[in-house]
KELUM-134880 format. One record per residue (C-alpha): residue in three letters; x, y, z. Coordinates in steps of 0.2 Angstrom, whole numbers, plus 2048, in hexadecimal, padded with zeros to 3 digits. Layout:
N
ALAXYZ ...
REM end
This chain:
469
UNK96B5D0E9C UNK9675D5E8B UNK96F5D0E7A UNK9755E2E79 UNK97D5E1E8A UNK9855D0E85 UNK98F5DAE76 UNK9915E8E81 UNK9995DEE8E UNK9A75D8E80 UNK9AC5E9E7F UNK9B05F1E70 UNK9C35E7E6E UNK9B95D6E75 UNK9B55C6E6C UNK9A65C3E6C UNK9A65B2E67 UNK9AF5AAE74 UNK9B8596E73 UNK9AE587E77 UNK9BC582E84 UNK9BE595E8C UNK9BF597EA0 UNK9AB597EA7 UNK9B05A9EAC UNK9B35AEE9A UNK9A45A6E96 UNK9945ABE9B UNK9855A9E91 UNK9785B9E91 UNK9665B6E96 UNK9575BFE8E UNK9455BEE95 UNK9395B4E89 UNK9295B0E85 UNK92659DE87 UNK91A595E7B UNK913588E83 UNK90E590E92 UNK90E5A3E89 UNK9165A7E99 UNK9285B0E9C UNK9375A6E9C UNK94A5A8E9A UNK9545A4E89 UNK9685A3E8C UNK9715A7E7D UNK9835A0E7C UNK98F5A8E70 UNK99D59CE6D UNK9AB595E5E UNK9AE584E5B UNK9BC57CE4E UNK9B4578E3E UNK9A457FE42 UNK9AA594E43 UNK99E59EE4F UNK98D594E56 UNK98159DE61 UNK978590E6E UNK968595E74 UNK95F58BE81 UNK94D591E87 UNK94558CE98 UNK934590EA1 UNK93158EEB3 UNK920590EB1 UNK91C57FEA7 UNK92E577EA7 UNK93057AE95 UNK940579E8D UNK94957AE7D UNK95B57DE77 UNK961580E64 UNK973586E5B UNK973593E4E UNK982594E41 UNK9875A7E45 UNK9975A4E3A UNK9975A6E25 UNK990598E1B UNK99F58EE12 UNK9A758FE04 UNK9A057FDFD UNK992572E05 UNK994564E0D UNK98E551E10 UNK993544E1B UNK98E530E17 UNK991526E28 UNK98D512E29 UNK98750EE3A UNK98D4FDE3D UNK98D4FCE51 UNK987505E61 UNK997510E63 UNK992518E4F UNK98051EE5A UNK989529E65 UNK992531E58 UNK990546E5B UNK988551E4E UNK987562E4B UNK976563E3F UNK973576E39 UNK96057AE35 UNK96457BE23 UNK96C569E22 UNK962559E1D UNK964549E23 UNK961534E1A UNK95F525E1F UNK95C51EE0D UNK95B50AE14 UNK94A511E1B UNK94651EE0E UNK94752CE1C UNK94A53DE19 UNK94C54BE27 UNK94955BE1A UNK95456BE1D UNK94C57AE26 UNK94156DE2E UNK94A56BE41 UNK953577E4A UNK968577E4B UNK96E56BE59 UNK97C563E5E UNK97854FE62 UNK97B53FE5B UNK977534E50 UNK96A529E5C UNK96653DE62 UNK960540E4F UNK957530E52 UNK94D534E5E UNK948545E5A UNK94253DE49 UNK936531E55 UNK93153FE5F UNK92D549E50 UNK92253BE47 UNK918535E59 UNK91454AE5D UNK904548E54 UNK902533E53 UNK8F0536E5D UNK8E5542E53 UNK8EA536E45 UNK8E4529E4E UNK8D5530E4F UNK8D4536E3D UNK8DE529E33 UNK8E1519E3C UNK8EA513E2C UNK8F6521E2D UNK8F9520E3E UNK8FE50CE3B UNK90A510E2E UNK91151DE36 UNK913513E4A UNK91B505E3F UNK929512E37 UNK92D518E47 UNK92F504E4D UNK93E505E40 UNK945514E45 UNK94750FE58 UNK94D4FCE52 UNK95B509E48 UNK96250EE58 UNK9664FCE5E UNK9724F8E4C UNK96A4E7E4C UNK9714E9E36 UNK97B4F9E30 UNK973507E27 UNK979517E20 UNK975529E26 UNK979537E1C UNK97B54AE22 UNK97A556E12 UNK97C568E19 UNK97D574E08 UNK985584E14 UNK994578E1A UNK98F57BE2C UNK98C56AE34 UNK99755CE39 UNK997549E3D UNK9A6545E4A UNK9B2537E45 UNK9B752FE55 UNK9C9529E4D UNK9CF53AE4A UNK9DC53DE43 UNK9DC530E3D UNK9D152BE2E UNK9C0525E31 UNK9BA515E25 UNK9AA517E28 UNK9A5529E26 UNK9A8531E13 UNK9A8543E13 UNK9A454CE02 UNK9A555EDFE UNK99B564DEF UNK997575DE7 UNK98557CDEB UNK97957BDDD UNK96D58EDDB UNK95E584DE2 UNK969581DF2 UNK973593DF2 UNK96059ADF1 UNK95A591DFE UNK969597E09 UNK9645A7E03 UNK9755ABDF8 UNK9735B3DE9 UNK9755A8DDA UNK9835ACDCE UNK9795B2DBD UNK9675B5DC4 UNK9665C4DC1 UNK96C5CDDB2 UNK97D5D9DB6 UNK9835E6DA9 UNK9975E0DAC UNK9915CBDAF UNK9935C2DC1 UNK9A05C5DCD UNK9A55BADD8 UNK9A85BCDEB UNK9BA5C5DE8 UNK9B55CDDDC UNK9A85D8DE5 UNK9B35D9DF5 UNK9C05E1DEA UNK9C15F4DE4 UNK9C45F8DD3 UNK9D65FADCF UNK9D860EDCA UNK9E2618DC1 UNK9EC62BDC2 UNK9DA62DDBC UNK9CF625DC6 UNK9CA619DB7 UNK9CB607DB6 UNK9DB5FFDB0 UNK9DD5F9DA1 UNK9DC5E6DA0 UNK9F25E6D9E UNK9F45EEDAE UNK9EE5DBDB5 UNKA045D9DB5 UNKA065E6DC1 UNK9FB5DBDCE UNKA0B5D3DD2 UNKA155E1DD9 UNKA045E9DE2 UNK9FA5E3DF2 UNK9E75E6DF0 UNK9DD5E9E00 UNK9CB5EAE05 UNK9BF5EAE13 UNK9B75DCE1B UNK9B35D6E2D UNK9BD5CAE38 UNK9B85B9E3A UNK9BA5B6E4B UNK9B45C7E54 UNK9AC5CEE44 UNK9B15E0E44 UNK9B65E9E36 UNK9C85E4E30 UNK9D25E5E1F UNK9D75D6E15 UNK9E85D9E08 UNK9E85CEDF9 UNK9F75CADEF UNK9FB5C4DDE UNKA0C5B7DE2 UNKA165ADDD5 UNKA2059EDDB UNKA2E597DD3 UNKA2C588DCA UNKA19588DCE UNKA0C596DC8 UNKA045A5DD0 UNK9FB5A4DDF UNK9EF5B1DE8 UNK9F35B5DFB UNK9E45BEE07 UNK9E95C1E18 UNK9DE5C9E26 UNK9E35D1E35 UNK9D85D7E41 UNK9DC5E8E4D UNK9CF5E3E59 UNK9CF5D2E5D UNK9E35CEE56 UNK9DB5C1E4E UNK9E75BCE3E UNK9E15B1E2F UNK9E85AFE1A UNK9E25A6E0F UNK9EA59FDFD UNK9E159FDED UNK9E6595DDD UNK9EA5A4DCF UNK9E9598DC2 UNK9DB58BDBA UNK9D9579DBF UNK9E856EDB8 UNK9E455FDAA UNK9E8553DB6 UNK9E954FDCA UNK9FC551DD4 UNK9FE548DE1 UNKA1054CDE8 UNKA1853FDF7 UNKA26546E00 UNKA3453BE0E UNKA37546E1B UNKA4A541E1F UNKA50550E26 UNKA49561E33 UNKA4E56AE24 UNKA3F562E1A UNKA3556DE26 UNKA3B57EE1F UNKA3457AE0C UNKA25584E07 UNKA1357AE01 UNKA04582DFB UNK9F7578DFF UNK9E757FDF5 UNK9D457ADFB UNK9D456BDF2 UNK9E2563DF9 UNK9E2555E06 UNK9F0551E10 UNK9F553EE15 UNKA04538E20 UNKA04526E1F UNKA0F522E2F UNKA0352AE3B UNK9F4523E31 UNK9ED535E30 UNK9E553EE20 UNK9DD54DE1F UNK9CF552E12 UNK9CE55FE07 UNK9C956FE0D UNK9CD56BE1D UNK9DA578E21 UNK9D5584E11 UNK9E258AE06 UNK9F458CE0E UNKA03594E08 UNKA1158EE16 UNKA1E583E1A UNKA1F571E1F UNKA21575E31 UNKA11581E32 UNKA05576E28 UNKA0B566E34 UNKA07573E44 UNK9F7579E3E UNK9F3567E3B UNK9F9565E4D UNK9EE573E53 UNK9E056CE49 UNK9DF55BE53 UNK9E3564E64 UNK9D4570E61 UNK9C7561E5C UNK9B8566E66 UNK9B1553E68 UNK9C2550E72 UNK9BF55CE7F UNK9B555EE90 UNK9A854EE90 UNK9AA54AE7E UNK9BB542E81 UNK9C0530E89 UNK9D152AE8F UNK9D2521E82 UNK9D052EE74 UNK9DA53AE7E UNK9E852EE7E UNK9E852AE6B UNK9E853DE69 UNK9F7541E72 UNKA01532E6A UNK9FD53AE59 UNKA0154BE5D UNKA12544E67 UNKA1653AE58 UNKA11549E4E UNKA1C556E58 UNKA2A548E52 UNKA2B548E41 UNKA2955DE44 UNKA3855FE4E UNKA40551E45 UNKA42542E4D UNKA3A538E42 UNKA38534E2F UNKA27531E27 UNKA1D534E17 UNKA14545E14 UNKA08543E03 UNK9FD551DFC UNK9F054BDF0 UNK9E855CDE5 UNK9DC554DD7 UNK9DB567DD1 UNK9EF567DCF UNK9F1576DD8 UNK9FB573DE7 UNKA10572DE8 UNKA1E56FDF3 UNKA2E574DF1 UNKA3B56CDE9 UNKA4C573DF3 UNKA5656ADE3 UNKA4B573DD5 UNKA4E575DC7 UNKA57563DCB UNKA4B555DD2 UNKA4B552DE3 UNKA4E541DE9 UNKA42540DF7 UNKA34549DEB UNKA29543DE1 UNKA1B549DD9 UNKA0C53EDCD UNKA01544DBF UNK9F1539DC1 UNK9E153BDB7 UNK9D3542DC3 UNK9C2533DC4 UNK9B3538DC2 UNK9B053BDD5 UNK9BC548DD6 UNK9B8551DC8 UNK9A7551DCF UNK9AE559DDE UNK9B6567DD4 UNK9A556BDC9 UNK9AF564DB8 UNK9A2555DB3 UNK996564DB1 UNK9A3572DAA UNK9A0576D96 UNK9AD582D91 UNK9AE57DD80 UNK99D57ED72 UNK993583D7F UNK98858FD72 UNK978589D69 UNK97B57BD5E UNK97257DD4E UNK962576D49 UNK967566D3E UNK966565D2C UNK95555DD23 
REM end
């Protein structure tokens, strides 16, 4: 069965990509004769064409040769890269952090700096392992060609059979060390075996891309290349010009009319990837500021998606509003929760970073049951990823979850936006609300690293004048 035949057998209203957890009926991978390498003989590559949470689309490709016994299996990324990259800091304290799964895209480094190891991106193919997996394919990389330098370089050779000595005394924890997994495309993943809850020992970062890293990812780097109307952004070129009676551009006041006017434009759905239309809308809400909505509706697959975008700049300070649900009424006020936000409910002990569920414009209610579906859809809890034990704690969260949703039981819900740009309703406005409040804090360094301020000059950016004699 060829690749074509594997779209072909979709069928032109299909999904292509298929979920991880789908039926083995559903689910069959297409096999393509191959040339084997090692043997230069014919074998057979299964190709895989699956969807994971976090992780969009993944193609799993696994290669065998029953000439030589050859084999080798690799994941590609067939989703978009992310908005932002990303980087996860883990310190390996015992045996249990070893068998910790990762997802590892080809463009994504990974540290060990207490041995000044690095594994460079592009340098390994995709997988899906572990920690102690990464490990050892680091060893088997570094021993591949251990006896021609033998035979050359004796002093080499040492040096190097001594590294890998340290390597393979990593995996038995005897004292903690640090392994870091920088992945500039936002792709790849490091499982926290606590989930929901919060994991202590695994800090996960989210940074804008610098052009060196947008160029290696082949992106096109805002300002390269010189434009006759300057840079657009990502909207901006997804978007048509806004026309007249004429067919001219608008004048720049006609930006008021946004408000009573839907834009749309062509785009392709993320889940199937056939062509689909995206509306976008300019929203003011009371007591807050204007906010930009993109929904996607797909006719093919039925797949439906939106989107909210902060309208305005980043606020002067952080807003970190706490709510005390009382009452199932508290479930009908409206949050926007923008990308930078993160979500905390101390009584379950869960938080959820920042640009975990995107930008959100919904109720109490429908952020608590996508956080709901988000646990339940955790791949590392399903099929031979999951224990009893992990299981159990799952469905204890999501029951005392499903409680505070329907009611039964009062807790804390905290939103904590360092850009300032997420809200919840207060039902009392323009009174205050006793069971609301809401704190201005000034954002630390750390944060305004994440939001690319440390770096921002908007004011005397021009060339300073040469200094007086």
């Amino acid at each position: 069965m060829s690749a074509l035949g594997a779209v072909e057998a979709a069928g032109p209203g299909g999904a292509l990509f298929r979920p991880l957890s789908a039926e083995d009926g559903e689910q069959q991978p297409a096999e393509i004769e191959s040339l084997c390498m090692n043997c230069f003989r014919n074998g057979v590559t299964r190709l895989l064409l699956t969807r994971i949470p976090f992780f969009k689309e993944i193609i799993v490709s696994s290669f065998s040769c029953s000439s030589c016994s050859w084999s080798n299996t690799e994941i590609q990324a067939a989703g978009r890269i992310q908005e932002q990259g990303v980087r996860y800091t883990l310190a390996v304290s015992s045996r249990q952090d070893m068998n910790r799964e990762v997802v590892k895209t080809e463009c994504a480094s990974a540290r060990i700096p207490e041995l000044d190891f690095e594994i460079p991106a592009f340098s390994q193919k995709g997988v899906l392992t572990t920690i102690e997996g990464i490990i050892d394919r680091a060893v088997a990389g570094l021993e591949q060609d251990q006896p021609a330098r033998r035979a050359t370089d004796k002093e080499v050779a040492r040096k190097i059979d001594e590294f890998i000595g340290k390597l393979r005394q990593l995996k038995e924890v005897n004292s903690p060390f640090t392994f870091v997994l920088d992945d500039p495309s936002g792709n790849s993943f490091v499982e926290n075996p606590r989930a929901p809850q919060r994991d202590e020992a695994l800090v996960v970062a989210h940074y804008r891309r610098s052009p060196q890293q947008c160029a290696l990812l082949g992106l096109e780097v805002s300002g390269a290349a010189p434009a006759p109307r300057g840079p657009r952004s990502r909207e901006q070129e997804l978007t048509p010009p806004l026309q007249g009676e004429e067919g001219e551009a608008r004048p720049p006041d006609a930006a008021e009319d946004l408000r009573d006017e839907v834009l749309q434009f062509n785009t392709n759905c993320p889940e199937c990837n056939a062509p689909a239309s995206t509306n976008m809308k300019l929203v003011q809400i009371p007591h807050f500021k204007e906010v930009i909505i993109m929904a996607t509706n797909c006719d093919s697959c039925g797949h439906r998606t939106n989107e909210v975008k902060s309208g305005g700049a980043i606020e002067p300070q952080g807003t970190r509003i706490t709510l005390r649900i009382t009452d199932p009424s508290d479930m009908t006020r409206d949050i926007l929760k923008s990308e930078t936000c993160s979500v905390e409910i101390p009584e379950l002990e869960f938080e959820l970073g920042m640009g975990a569920l995107g930008g959100k414009f919904t109720t109490l209610e429908g952020l608590l049951k996508d956080i709901r579906e988000l646990v339940e859809k955790n791949p590392f809890t399903l099929g031979d990823s999951s224990t009893p034990s992990r299981t159990g704690k799952l469905q204890e969260f999501i029951g005392r979850l499903q409680d505070i949703i329907e009611g039964k039981a009062q807790a804390h819900f905290i939103m904590d936006d360092p850009a300032g740009n997420s809200y919840l309703q207060n039902v009392y406005a323009p009174e205050e609300d006793p069971e609301l409040h809401v704190q201005r804090y000034e954002r630390s360094f750390e944060q305004n690293e994440e939001l690319g301020l440390n770096d921002m000059k908007t004011e005397g950016y021009g060339p300073e004048p040469a200094p007086g004699r």
